[in-house]
N, C-alpha and C positions, 0 to 999 in steps of 0.2 A: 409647657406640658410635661409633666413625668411620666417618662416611657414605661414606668413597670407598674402606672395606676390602671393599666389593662384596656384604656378607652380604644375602642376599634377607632381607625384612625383612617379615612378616606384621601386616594390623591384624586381632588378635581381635573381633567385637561380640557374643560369647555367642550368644544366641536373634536377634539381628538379623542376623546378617550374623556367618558360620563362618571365611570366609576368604574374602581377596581373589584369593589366587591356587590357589584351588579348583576342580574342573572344575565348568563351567556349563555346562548346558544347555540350549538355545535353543530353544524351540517353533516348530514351521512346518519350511518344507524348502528355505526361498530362501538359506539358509546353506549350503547344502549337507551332504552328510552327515558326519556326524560321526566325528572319529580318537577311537578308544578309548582312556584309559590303559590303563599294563598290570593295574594292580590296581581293582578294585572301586570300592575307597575311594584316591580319591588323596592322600588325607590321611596312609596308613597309612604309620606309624614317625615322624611329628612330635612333637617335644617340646613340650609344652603345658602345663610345670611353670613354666619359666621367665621371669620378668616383669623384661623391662630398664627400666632404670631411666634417662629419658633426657631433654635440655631439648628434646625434641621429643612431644607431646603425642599420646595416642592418642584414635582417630575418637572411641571412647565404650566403655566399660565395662570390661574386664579389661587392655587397654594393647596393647603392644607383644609379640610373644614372635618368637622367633627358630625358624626352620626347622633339620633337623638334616641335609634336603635340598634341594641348589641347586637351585633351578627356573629360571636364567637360560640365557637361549638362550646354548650355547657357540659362542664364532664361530670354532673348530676345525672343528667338525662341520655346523655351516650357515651358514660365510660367502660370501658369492659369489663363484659360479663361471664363468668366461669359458663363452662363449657353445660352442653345442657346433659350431656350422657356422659357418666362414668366411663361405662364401658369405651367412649370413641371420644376420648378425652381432646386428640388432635383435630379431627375433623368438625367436631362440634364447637371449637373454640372460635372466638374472635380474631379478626386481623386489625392488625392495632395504625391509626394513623396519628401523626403527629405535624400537625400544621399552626401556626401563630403567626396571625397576621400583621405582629408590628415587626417579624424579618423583612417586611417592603419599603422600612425605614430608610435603609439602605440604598443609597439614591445620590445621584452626581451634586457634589456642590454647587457646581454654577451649568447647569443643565443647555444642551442644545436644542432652539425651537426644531430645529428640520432634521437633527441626528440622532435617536434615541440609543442608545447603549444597547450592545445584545445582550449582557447582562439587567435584564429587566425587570423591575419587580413585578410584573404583573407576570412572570414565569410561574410561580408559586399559585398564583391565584387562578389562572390558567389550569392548572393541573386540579386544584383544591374543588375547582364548580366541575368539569368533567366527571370527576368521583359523584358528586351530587346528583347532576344530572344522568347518571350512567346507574343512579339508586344505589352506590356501594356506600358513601358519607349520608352524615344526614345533618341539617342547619338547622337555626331557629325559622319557622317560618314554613316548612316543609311536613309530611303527615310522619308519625314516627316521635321517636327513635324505634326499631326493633333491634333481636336479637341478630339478625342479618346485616345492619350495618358494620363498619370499621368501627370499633371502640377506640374513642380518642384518648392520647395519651401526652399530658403538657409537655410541654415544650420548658425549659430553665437555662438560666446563663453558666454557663458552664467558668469554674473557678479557675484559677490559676496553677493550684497542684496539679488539675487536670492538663491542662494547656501544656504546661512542660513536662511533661510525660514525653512531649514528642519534639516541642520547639522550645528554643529558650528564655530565660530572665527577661533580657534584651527585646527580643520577639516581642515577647507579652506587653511589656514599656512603651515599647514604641507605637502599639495600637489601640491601645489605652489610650494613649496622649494626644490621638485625633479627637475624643468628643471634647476638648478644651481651645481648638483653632478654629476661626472663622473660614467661610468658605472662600475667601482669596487666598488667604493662606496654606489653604489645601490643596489650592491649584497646582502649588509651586513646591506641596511637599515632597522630600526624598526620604526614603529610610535611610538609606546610606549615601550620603550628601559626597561628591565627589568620585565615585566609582560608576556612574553612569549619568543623566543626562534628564532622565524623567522614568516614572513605573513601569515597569512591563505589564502591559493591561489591567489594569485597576482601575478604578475610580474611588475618591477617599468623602465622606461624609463627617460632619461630626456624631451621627449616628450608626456608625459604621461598627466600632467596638462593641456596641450594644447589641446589634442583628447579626457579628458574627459568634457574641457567645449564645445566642440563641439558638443557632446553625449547631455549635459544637457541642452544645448542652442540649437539642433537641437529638441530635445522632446516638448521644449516650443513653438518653434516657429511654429508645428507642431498641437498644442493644437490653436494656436492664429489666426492661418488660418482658423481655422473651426468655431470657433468662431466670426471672421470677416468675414465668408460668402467667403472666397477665395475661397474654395471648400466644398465637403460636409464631406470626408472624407478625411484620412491619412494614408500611410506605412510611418514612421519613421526610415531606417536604420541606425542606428546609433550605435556602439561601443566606450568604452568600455562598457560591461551593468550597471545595476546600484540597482536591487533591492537586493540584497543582505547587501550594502550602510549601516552603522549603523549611528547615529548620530553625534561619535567620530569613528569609525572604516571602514577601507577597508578593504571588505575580499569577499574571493568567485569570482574573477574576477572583483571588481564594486568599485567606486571609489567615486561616488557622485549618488545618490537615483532620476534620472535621473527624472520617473515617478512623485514620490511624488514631485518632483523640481516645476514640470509643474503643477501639481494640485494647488498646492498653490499659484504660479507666476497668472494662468488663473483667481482663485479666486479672490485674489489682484485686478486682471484690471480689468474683467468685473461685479465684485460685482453680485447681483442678477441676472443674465443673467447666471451666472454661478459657483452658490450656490453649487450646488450638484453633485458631481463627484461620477462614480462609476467606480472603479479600479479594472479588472480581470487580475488574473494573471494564464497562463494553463503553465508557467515555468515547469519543472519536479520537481526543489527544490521551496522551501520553501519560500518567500520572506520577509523574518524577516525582512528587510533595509525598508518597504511599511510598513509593519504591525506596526514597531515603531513610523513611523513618523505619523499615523495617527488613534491610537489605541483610541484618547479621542475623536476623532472629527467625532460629530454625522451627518455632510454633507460631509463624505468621507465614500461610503462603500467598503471595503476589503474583497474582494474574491478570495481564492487559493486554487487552484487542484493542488496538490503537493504527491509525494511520501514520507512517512514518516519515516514507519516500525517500531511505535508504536518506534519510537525517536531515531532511529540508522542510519538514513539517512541524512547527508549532508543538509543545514547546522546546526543540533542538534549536541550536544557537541563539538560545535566548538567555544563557544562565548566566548570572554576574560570575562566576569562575570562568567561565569560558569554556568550560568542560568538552570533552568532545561527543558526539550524542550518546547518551545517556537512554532511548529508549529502545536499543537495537537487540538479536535476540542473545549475542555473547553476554550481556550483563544477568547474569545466573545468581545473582548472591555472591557474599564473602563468608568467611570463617565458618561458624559454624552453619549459619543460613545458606551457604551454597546448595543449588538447588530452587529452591524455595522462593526463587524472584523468575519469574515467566513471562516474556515478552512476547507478544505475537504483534509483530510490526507489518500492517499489509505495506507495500511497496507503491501500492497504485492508488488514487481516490475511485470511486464507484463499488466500492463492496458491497457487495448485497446478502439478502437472508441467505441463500448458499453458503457464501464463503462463512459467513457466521456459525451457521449450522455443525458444517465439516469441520471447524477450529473448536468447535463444541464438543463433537463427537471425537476428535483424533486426538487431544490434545486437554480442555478442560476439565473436560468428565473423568477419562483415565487416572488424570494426575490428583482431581480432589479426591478419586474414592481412596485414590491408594494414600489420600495424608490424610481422610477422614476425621473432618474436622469437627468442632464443637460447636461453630458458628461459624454462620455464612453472613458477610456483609457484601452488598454488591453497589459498588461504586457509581451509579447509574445514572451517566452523562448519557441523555437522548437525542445528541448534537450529530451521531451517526443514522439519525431516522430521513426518511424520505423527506425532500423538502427543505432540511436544516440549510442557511445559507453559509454556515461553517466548515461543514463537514464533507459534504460534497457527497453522502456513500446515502443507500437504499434500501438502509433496513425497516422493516414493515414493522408495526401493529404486532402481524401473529408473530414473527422470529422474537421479538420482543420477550413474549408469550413462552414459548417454548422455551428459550434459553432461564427463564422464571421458573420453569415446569422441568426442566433438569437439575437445575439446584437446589430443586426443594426435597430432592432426595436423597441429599445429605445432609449430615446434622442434626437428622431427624426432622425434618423441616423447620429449624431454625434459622430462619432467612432472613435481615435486616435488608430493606432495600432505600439507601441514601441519597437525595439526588443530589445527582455534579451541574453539568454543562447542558445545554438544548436550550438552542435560542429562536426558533420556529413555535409561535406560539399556540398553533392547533396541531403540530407535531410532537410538540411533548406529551399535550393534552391524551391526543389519543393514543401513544406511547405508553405511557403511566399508567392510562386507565387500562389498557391490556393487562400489562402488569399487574393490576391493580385485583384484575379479578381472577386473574389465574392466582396469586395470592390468596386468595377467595374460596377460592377450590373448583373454579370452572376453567373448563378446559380448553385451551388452546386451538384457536384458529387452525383452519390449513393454509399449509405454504404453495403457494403457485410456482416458487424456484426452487431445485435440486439439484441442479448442477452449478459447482463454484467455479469461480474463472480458473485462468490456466494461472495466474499470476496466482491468484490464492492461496489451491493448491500446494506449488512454489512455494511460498511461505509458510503455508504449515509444517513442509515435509520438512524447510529448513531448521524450523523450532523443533521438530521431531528428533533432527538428525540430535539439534545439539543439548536435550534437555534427556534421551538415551542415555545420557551418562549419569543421570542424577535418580533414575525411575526406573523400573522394572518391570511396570508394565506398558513403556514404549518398546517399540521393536519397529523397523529394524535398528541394531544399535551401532554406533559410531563406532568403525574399525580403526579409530587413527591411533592407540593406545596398541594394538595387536599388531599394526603393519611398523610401527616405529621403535618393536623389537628384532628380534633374529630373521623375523620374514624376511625384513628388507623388499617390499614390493616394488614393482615396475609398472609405473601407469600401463594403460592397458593401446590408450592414442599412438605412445610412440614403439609398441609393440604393429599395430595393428597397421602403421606406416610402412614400416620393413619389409611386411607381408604383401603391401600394395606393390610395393618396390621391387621384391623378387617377383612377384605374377604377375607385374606390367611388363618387364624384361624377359619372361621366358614368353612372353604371348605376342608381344611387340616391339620386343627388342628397344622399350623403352631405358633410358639410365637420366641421372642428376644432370643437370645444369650447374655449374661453376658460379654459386651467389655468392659474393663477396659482404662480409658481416664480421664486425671484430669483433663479438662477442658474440657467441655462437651456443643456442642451449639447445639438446640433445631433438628439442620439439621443433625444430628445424632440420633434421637431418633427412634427405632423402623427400623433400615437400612440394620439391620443383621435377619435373620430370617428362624428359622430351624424348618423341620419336627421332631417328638417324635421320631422316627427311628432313627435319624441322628448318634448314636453311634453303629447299631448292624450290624451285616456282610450283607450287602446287597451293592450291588453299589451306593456311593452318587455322586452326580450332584452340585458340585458348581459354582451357576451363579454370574460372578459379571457384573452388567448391568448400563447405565444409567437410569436414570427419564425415567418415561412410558411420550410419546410425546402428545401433550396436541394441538388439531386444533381448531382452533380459527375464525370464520366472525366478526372479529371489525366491529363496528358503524367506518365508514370513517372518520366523521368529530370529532365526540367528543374523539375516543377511545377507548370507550366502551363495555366492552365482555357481553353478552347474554347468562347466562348459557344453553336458549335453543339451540343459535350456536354457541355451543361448547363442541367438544367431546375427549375424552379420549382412546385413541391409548395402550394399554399393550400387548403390543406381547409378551413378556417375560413370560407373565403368561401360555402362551399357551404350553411353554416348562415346567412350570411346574408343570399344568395340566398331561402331556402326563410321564412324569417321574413317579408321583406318581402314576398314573395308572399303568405302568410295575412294581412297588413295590420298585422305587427307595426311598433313602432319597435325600430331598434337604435342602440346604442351599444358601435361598435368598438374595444376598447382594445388596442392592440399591447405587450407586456412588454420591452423589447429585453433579450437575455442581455449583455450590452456596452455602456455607457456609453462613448460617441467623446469621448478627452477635447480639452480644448480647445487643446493644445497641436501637435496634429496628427501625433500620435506613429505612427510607419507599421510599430511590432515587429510581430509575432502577439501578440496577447492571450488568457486562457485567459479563459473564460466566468467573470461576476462571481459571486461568492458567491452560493450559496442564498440566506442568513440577510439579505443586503443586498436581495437583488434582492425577496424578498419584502416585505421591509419596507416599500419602498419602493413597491410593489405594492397595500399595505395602507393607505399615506398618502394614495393616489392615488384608492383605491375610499372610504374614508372621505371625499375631497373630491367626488368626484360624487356620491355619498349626500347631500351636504349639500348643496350647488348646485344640481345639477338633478335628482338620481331622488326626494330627498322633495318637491322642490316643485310636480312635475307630477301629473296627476291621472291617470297609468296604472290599469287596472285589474288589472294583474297585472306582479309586477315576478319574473325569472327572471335568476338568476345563473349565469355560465357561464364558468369558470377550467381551466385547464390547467396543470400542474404548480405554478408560484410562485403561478397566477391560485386553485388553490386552497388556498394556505396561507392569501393574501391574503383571501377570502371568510370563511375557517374563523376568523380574527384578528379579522376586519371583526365577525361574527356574535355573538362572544364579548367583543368591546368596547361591544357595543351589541343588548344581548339586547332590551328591548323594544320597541325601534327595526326593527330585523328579524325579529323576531314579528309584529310589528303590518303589515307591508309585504311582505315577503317571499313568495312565494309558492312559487319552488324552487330548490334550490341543485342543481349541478350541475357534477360534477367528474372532470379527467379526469387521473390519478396515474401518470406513468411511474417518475421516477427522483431524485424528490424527497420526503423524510419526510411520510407517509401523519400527518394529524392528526387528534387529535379535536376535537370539541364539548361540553365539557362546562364547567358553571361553577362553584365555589364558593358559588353564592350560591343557584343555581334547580335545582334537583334534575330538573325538566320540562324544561329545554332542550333536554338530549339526545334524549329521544324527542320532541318537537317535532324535531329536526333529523332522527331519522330518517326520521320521515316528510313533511320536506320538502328529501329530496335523494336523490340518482344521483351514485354516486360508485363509478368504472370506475380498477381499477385493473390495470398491466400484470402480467404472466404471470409477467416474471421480477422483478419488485419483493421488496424484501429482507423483505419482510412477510411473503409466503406461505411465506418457509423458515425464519422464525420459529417458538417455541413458542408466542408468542400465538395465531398463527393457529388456533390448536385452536379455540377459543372467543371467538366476533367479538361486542365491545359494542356496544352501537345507539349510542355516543356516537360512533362514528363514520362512523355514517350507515348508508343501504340500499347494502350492499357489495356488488358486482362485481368476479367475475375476469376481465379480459379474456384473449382468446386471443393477442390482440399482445401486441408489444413495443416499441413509441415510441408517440409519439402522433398521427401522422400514421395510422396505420396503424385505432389504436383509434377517431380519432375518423371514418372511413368506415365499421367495421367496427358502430360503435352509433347511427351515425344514426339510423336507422328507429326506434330504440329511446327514443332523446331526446324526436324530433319526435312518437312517439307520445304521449309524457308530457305533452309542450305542449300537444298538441291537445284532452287529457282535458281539461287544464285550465282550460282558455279554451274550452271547449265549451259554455258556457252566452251569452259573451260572442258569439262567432263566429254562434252561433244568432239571437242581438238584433241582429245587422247589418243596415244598409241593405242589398235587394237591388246596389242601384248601386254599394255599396263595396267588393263581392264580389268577390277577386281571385285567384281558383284557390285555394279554399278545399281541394281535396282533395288529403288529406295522405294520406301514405303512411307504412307503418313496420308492425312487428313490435312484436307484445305482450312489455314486458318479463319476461328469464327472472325465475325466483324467487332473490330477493338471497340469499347467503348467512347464513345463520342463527345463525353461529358469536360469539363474544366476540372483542372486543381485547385490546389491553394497555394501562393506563392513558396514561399521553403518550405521543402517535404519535411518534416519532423511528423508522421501519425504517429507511427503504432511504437509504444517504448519496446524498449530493448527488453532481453528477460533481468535483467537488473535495474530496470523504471530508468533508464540514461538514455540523452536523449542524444543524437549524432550531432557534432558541429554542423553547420553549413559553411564554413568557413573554406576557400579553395587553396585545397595544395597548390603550394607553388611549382611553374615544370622545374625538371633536374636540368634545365637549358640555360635558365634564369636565376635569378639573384640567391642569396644564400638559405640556402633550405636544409631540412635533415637528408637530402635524395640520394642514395643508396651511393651515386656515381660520385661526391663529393670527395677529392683526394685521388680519386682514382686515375689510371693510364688511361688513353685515347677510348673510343670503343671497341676499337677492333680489337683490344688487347686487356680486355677487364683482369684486375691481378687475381691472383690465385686464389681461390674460395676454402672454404670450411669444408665444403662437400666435398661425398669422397670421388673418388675419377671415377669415369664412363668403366665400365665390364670391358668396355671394346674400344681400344685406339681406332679411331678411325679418322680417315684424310678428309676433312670436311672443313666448313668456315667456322666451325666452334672455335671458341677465345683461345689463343695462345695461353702456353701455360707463364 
């Protein structure tokens, strides 16, 4: 059979799958209603004797067979038609489609009965009856054509001059040279025989060269329509996709850079009519194959909303260089294109129309008006829709729709829209055909979501910070150019420490602890800090806390904080106010989220790793354990962490089960936005209920746990669980005060009783009986909620500083009674106490 004598070309699968170009029918009514064939059975008068015999493979079971009727759109009867009014030259125009259905050539050489590829041909054809039944296309066989449908626009094999516009000689050779191998031979093909092992996602046909210059030649010609005024806009159905494409490499389903093909082709011919291209891609991956091809070229801008996960998503570590990820938001362009390459990388899967919306409005809209370009093409992988088994994320139909309905107000609404990826076969469907009508001129659905996650957010503001430098219409903009002259700025954490340090000393005569640290950065100075009591029999209170939270009224435009609007949040001090009034001792441990390094580096920094900060959380509470809380004679020792402070405790407990059995009296934790742990050991089956019932452990409202399936059934190894009604930890930790200090006070109720009258010092405590903890099971290792950097905490248990070789602070060190002389500076006040020799 000769693929370009145009014969519509059916794949039979028997009981799987009837026919590809069969009428379907779509459930629901967001398609809109559906154009009838004229008979019953649209099948009726097919020959279904005939089995061609061909070097192109069928999907699976009875082959190939030939129609005895053409079902290709003729473009006699529905090619586009000039607009009907002069005067509304746009709105009156056609939307042009471009669908050929021998792209489902394309097809596995030696095909799986039970596995089908998510690269599917019936994706295309999916999409193609949708339009149909939705009355936007119109076929043979349907009432029609009117001026209201799509005006079709052929589809052509796109040449070789074209092809290397963006990939090379070699490129082009090697994909040519599959329609001449049989299909065992294909199995075992490599492009580049010895630098890897087998393709990165592809599948190879000897009709493969054929459907992808149909793909890159239907994209162009797509581009050249709108361009000639044939119509005003474009759907592009076209497989295989193409942005994944490298310049020497196929991988990730895509065979030729389909979009960039046409960017550069359109350039070429219309010269200054169409300078300036701007390329969205809302794919779910990454479009590194787009980003290559046009990383220096400052009239191409590159914009992807992609799933990242800070470089463990597809396509990151897949690249035969080895690259390091390539889709993150520092990759801005080179030379002159700096700028002009824009990553929005979400960090987390589940993105929804929200988050979509917000990256729309903060970030794509701004930056196309201000490069106002000549044409829009939109990269338009629907593998990010509700459903996809790829993509994992929740974008709807209408955000589909909208984000359609925002870019068509550039470029005058010259909008090509190419499709990539979507492998959910009624997700694309109704995807597209959103698109399809807002393309159309009807208007966009309403969105049921409006708020983006916090994770979102987070990543937009991070694209914001760093794309500020290229744009003038982001704000606020990135100080790291301004603080890395004469300013010479002073983070603002280890300022803010000092402060704690002088007004816990003049209020409590708190001073430093003697930690021992060879290498000591300024974000540690003054982080440990203990009441004079801290070694004599009284209850102590060890808190280990984040940074008191710091609210801020930026100036909008420039940036700029106001010392007058802006205030200082320490709830932590309130607890321990209220401790030292009962006569407790304490020992205040500050966490910094940020280690100041020592080089005085003045960028923005993102907050340090969970899995670091806690570690080091953990090394930190193991050396006071050792130093000073086992060697005084408290009567009650109480632990009290906040996000890392209770990874650190949960590590601490489980390294040194009966060291904190024997001492311990209550653990107490407070869980925003960091993996919820448990307590359990390998070794002591009791742990866990010993730790339930010595801990309080409040965790936030919207933490990734509660929307967990674990949450059905909460284990006690992770303690007496609380939902709290907040959501940070500022908020939680005023909201259960009452509920804490009631706990302390049960518990020291016999010691407070045994008090000198004289040592009596506002003994009455206040608080609320706590509710009843939830009753529910966990899930074995706590990993919910990610970190605000998608990183997930080990479970792994610190080893104790008693036991075999570990990082633990005491390693090297003298006895306990005599820890060597620290980095911190000395106490304000010598005083005759069991504190460490110097």
């Amino acid at each position: 059979m000769d693929l370009d004598d145009g014969t519509d070309v059916l794949m039979h699968d028997d009981d799987v799958l009837d026919s590809t170009e069969t009428y379907t029918q779509f459930t629901g009514t967001s398609l809109g209603s559906a154009i009838k064939p004229e008979h019953d059975d649209p099948r009726e008068g097919f020959s279904r004797t005939k089995v061609l015999k061909s070097a192109t493979p069928a999907l699976k079971g009875a082959g190939l067979k030939i129609a005895s009727v053409d079902h290709r759109l003729n473009p006699r009867k529905d090619a586009p038609r000039p607009p009907k009014f002069d005067g509304l030259p746009y709105s009156t125009a056609q939307t042009g489609l471009v669908y050929d259905v021998r792209m489902r050539f394309h097809v596995e050489a030696i095909p799986s009965e039970h596995d089908m590829h998510p690269e599917d041909p019936r994706r295309i054809h999916a999409i193609f009856e949708a339009f149909v039944h939705a009355g936007l296309a119109w076929r043979e066989g349907c009432n029609g054509p009117s001026d209201y449908y799509m005006g079709r626009i052929d589809a052509r094999k796109v040449t070789k001059d074209e092809v290397c516009l963006v990939h090379t000689d070699k490129h082009w050779d090697w994909v040519q040279s599959l329609s001449t191998k049989t299909a065992e031979e294909l199995v075992d093909e490599l492009q580049h025989p010895g630098e890897y092992r087998q393709m990165d996602s592809v599948y190879l046909s000897p009709s493969t060269p054929y459907c992808a210059a149909l793909s890159a030649g239907g994209a162009i010609e797509a581009c050249r329509a709108i361009m000639l005024g044939t119509v005003k806009n474009v759907f592009a159905v076209i497989r295989p996709p193409g942005h994944h494409a490298e310049r020497e490499d196929v991988k990730g389903f895509c065979f030729y850079d389909n979009v960039s093909i046409a960017t550069k082709a359109c350039q070429q011919e219309f010269g200054e009519r169409c300078r300036k291209v701007f390329i969205l891609d809302w794919d779910v991956h990454h479009g590194n194959g787009i980003q290559q091809a046009n990383y220096d070229d400052p009239n191409v801008l590159y914009i992807s909303l992609h799933v990242h996960k800070d470089g463990r998503f597809y396509p990151e570590n897949s690249y035969r260089d080895r690259r390091d990820p390539y889709g993150d938001h520092l990759h801005c362009g080179e030379g002159a294109g700096l700028g002009t390459n824009v990553n929005i990388p979400w960090r987390n899967h589940g993105m929804g129309d929200a988050d979509y919306i917000y990256a729309f409005q903060q970030i794509v809209m701004p930056i196309a008006t201000e490069f106002d370009p000549d044409l829009v093409i939109i990269a338009a992988g629907f593998d990010a829709a509700e459903g996809d088994m790829l993509g994992g994320c929740h974008v709807t139909p209408a955000a589909y729709a909208h984000m359609t309905h925002m870019l068509m107000s550039l470029a005058k609404g010259r909008v090509a829209v190419c499709l990539e990826g979507g492998y959910n076969l009624d997700s694309i469907a109704r995807s597209a055909c959103a698109v399809g009508r807002t393309l159309m001129g009807e208007p966009p659905d309403r969105l049921d979501s409006f708020n983006p996650t916090k994770s979102g957010v987070d990543d937009v503001k991070m694209v914001v910070r760093q794309q500020s430098k290229f744009w003038s219409c982001l704000y606020p903009k990135d100080l790291t150019a301004r603080l890395a002259g004469p300013l010479q700025g002073e983070r603002m954490h280890d300022l803010v420490r000092k402060w704690q340090a002088t007004t816990l000393w003049e209020e409590h005569e708190m001073s430093p602890l003697f930690i021992h640290k060879e290498k000591l950065s300024k974000s540690f100075e003054n982080q440990v800090l203990a009441t004079p009591n801290y070694t004599e029999a009284r209850p102590l209170l060890v808190i280990l806390h984040d940074p008191p939270e710091v609210l801020a009224s930026p100036d909008p435009r420039t940036g700029k904080i106001e010392l007058h609007n802006t205030w200082l949040t320490d709830i932590v001090k309130t607890y321990v106010n209220w401790a030292v009034k009962q006569g407790f001792a304490v020992i205040d441990v500050n966490l910094p989220k940020h280690v100041t390094s020592d080089d005085g580096t003045q960028a923005h920094e993102e907050v340090d790793e969970v899995v670091y900060r806690t570690k080091e959380a953990t090394q930190l509470l193991s050396y006071l354990w050792d130093n000073y809380i086992e060697l005084n004679d408290s009567t009650h020792v109480f632990l009290m962490g906040t996000n890392t402070g209770h990874g650190a405790i949960i590590n601490f407990i489980k390294a040194n089960e009966e060291r904190a059995q024997e001492r311990l009296t209550k653990a107490i934790s407070f869980v925003e936005d960091v993996p919820l742990q448990s307590c359990k050991s390998a070794t002591n089956d009791q742990l866990q209920y010993w730790y339930y019932g010595a801990s309080l452990v409040f965790v936030a409202d919207e933490h990734g746990f509660w929307h967990s399936e674990f949450a059905r059934k909460i284990k006690k190894r992770f303690g007496r669980l609380y939902k709290s009604g907040e959501e940070n930890i500022s908020d939680m930790l005023i909201a259960h005060k009452d509920a804490v200090t009631e706990a302390l006070l049960q518990e020291t109720e016999q010691w407070r009783s045994g008090r000198p009258a004289s040592d009596d010092e506002d003994m009455a405590g206040t608080g609320a009986a706590l509710p009843e903890p939830i009753q529910k099971g966990l899930p074995p290792v706590g990993n919910f909620a990610l970190s605000p950097r998608g990183k997930g905490i080990s479970n792994g248990n610190f080893a104790s500083p008693r036991g075999r070789a570990t990082r633990s602070p005491r390693i090297g060190s003298p006895p306990k009674a005599t820890p060597p002389t620290a980095n911190f500076a000395l106490s304000p006040r010598q005083r005759l106490s069991r504190s460490p020799a110097k």
